[in-house]
C-alpha positions as CSV (number, residue, x, y, z in Angstrom):
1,X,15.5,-45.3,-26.1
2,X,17.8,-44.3,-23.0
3,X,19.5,-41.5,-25.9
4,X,16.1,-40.4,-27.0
5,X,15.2,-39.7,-23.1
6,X,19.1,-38.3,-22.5
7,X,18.6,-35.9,-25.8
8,X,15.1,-34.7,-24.4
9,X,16.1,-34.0,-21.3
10,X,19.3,-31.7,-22.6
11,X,16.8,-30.2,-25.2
12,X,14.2,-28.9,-22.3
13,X,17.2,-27.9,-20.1
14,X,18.8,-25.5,-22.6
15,X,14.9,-23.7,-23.5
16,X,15.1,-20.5,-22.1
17,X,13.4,-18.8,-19.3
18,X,11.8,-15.6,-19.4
19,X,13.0,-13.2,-16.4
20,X,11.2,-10.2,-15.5
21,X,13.1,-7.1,-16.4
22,X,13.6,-4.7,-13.5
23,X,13.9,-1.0,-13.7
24,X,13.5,2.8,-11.1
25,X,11.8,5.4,-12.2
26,X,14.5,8.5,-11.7
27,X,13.5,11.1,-13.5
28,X,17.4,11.5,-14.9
29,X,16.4,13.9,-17.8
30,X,14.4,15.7,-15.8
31,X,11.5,16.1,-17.9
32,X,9.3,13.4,-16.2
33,X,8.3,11.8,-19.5
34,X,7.4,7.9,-19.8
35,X,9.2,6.6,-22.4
36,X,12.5,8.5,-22.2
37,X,15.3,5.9,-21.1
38,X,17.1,8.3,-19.1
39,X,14.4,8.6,-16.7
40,X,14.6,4.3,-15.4
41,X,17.4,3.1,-13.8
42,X,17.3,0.2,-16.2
43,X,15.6,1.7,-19.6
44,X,12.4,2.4,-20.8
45,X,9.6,-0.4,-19.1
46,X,8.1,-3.1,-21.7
47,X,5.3,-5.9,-21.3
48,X,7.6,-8.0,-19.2
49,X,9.4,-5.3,-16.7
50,X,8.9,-4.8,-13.2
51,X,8.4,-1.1,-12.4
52,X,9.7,0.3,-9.2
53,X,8.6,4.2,-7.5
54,X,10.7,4.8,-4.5
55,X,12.0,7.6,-2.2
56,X,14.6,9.0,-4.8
57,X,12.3,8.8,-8.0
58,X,11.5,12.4,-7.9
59,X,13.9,14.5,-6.6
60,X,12.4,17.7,-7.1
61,X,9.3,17.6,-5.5
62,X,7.7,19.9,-7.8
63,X,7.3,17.3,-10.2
64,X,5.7,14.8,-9.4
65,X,3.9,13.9,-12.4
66,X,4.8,11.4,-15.0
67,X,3.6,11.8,-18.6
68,X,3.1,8.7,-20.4
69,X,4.0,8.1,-24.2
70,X,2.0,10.0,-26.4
71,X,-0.3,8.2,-28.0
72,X,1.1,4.8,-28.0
73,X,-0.2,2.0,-25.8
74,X,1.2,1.0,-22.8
75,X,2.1,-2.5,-20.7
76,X,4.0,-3.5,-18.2
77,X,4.6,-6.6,-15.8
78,X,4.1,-5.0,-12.4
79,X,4.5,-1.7,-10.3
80,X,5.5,-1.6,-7.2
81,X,5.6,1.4,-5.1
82,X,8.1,1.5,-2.3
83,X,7.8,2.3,1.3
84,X,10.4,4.7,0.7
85,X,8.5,6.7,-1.4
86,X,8.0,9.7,0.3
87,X,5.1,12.0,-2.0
88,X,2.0,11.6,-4.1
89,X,2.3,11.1,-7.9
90,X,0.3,10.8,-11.0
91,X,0.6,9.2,-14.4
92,X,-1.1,11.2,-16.9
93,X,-1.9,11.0,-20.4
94,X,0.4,13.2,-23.3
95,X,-2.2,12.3,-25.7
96,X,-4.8,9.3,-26.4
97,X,-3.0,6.7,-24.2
98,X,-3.9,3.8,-22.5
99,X,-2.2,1.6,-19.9
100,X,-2.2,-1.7,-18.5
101,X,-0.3,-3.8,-15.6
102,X,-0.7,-7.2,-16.3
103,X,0.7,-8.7,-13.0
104,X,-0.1,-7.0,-9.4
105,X,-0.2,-2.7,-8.9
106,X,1.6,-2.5,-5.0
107,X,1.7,0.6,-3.3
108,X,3.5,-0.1,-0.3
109,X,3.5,3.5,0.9
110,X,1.3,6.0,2.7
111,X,1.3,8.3,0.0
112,X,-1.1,7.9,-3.3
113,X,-1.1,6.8,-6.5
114,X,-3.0,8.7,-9.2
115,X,-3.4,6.8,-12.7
116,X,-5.3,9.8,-14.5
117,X,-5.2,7.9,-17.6
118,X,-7.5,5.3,-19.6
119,X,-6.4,2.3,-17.4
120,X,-6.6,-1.7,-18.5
121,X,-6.7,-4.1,-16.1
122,X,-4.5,-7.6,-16.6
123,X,-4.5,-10.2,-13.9
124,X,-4.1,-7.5,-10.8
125,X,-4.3,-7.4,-7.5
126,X,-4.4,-4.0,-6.2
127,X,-2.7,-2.6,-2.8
128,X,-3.4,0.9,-2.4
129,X,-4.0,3.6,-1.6
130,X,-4.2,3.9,-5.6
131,X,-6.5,6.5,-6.9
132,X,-7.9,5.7,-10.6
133,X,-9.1,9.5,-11.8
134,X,-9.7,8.2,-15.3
135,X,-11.8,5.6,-16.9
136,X,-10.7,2.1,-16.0
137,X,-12.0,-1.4,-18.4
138,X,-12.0,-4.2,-16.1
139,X,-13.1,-6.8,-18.8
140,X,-13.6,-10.3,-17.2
141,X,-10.7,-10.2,-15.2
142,X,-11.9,-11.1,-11.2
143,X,-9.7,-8.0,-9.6
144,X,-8.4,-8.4,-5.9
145,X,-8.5,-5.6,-3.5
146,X,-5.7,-5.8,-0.2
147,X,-6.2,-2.3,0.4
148,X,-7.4,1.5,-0.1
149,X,-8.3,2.0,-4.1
150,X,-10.9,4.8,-5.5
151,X,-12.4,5.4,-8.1
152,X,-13.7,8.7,-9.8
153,X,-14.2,8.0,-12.9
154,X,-15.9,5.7,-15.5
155,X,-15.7,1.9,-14.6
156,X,-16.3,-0.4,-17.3
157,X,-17.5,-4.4,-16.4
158,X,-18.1,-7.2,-19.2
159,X,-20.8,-9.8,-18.7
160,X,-20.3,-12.9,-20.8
161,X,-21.3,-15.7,-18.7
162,X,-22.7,-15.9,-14.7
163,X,-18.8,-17.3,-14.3
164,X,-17.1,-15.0,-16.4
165,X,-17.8,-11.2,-16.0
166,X,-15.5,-8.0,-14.3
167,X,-15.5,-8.1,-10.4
168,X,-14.1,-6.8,-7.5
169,X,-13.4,-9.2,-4.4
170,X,-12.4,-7.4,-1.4
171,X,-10.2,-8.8,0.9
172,X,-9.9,-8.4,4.4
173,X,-8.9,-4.8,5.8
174,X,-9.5,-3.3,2.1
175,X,-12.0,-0.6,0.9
176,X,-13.4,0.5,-2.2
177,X,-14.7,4.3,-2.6
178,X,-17.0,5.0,-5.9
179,X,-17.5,8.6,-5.1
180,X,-17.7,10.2,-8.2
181,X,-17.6,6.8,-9.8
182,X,-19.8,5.4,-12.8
183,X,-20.0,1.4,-13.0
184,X,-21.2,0.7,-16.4
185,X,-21.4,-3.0,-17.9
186,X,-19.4,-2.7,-21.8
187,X,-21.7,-2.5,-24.7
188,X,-19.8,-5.4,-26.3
189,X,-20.7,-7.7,-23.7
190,X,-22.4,-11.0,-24.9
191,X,-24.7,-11.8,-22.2
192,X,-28.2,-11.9,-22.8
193,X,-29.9,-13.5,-20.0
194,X,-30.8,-16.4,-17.5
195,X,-33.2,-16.7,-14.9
196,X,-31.2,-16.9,-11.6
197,X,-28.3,-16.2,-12.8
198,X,-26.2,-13.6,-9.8
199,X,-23.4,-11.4,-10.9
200,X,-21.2,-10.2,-7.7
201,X,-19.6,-7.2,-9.5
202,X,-18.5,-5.7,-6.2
203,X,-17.7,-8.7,-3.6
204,X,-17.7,-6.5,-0.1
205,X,-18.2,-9.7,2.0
206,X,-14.8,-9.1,3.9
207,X,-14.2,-5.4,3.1
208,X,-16.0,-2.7,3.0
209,X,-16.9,0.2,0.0
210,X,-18.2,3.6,0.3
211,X,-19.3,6.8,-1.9
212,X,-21.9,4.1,-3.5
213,X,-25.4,5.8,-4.1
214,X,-28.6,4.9,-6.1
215,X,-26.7,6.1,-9.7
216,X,-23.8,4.4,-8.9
217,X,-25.0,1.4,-11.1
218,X,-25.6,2.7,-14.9
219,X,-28.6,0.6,-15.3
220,X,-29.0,1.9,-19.1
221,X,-25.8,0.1,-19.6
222,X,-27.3,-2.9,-18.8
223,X,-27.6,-5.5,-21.8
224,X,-31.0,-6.3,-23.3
225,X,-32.1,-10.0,-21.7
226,X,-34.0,-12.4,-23.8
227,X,-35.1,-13.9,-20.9
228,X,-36.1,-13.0,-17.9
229,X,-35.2,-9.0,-16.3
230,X,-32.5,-7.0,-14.2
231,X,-32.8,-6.5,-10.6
232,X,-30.6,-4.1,-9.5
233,X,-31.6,-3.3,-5.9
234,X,-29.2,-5.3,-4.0
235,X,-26.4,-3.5,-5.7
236,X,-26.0,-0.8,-3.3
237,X,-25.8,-3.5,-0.3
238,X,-23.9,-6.1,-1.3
239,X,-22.6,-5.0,-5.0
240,X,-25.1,-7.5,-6.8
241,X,-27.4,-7.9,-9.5
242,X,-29.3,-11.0,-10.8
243,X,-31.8,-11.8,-13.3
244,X,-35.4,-12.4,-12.4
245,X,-38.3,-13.7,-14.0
246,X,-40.7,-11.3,-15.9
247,X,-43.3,-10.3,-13.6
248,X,-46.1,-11.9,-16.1
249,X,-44.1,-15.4,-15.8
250,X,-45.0,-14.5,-11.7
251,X,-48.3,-14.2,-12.6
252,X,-48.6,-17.4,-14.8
253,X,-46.6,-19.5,-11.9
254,X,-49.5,-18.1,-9.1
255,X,-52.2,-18.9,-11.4
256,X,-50.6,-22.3,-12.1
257,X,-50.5,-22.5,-8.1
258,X,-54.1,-21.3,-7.8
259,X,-55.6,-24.2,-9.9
260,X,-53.4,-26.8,-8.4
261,X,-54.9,-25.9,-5.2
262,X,-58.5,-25.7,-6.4
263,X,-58.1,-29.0,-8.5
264,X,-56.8,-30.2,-5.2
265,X,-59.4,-29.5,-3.1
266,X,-62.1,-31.0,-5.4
267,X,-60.6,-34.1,-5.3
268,X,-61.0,-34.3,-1.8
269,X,-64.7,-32.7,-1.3
């Protein structure tokens, strides 16, 4: 028994770890495309690499815009943005591309970040000032805010349960601006109602948001409820929207209230 135990504990010693990657953007053959290797420090960025921006990624000012892939999907583990960096860049689209940090988007300097393509979010948290010009789907993932992000673009939210849905929970100090913005819930999504049921798609409790009007919300994206009906008109306060009863089940509740009362009352005359 003692060997078995001995032989186990070698076996899960020798399983192997996986390590992030690292690698620095450096625009080495100057042509400020994605996947060329000569333009990281470290090779072309997979699922599992930490990214890195800092003050001598772009070293002709002129260019200061990154073209990823063409076509082809793209993921990584993190991007970081240094304090070093010292200028405002964009990622932008060579064709149909999409892309997608899975772990946390950090810009840790005073400059922006422009992802002007179809953005995917992973498990993020997001430490701006980040500017997302294109369409972003937040899927179910609960997404947290440390800083300054925008949007101007499409944002896409799926409802599948009351627990399960796309959100944004601000933390303290950060700030959301939807100028420009669209917040639209995906067609796909599965939910189709339950009376009382609250959906915090914008959490501002201990942040704050701006550029939010009376269109912000895409209520035609809403999905069809089997029971009950949207309200929407807390969204523009506090970035909620619930389901409420019909307003003919109100009707059949204060009638049911109405004979109680009179029933009541007669057993007492």
């Amino acid at each position: 028994m003692k060997k078995s135990i001995n032989s186990l504990i070698i076996a899960v010693a020798i399983i192997p770890t996986v390590a992030f990657s690292q690698t620095t953007w450096t625009d080495g053959n100057n042509d400020s495309v994605w996947s060329q290797a000569a333009n990281w420090s470290a090779g072309t960025p997979g699922a599992t690499t930490a990214v890195y921006f800092d003050g001598n990624s772009f070293p002709d000012p002129l260019y200061t815009s990154i073209a990823v892939n063409g076509g082809i999907p793209t993921t990584i583990g993190s991007l970081t943005v240094n304090a070093t960096m010292n200028t405002t860049f964009s990622l932008v689209a060579m064709g149909t591309d999409t892309f997608k940090v899975d772990g946390p988007l950090t810009n840790l300097s005073g400059f922006a970040l422009d992802i002007g393509l179809e953005y995917t979010f992973g498990s993020n948290t997001l430490n701006g000032p980040i500017i997302f010009s294109s369409l972003v789907n937040t899927a179910t993932q609960n997404v947290s805010v440390t800083d300054a992000v925008s949007f101007t673009n499409n944002v896409y939210l799926t409802l599948t349960t009351n627990s399960n849905y796309g959100r944004y929970t601000l933390n303290a100090g950060a700030a959301i601006n939807l100028t420009g913005a669209s917040v639209k819930i995906d067609p796909l999504s599965a939910y189709a109602g339950a009376v009382g049921d609250k959906f915090q798609l914008f959490n501002v409790a201990s942040g704050s948001w701006s550029g939010v009007t009376g269109t912000t919300l895409d209520v035609s994206s809403l999905p069809t409820l089997t029971a009950g009906k949207w309200s929407t008109t807390n969204f523009t306060t506090d970035g909620s929207i619930s389901v409420v009863p019909e307003p003919t089940t109100w009707a059949l509740l204060a009638g049911s209230l109405t004979m109680l009362m009179v029933s009541r009352r007669r057993s007492q005359a």
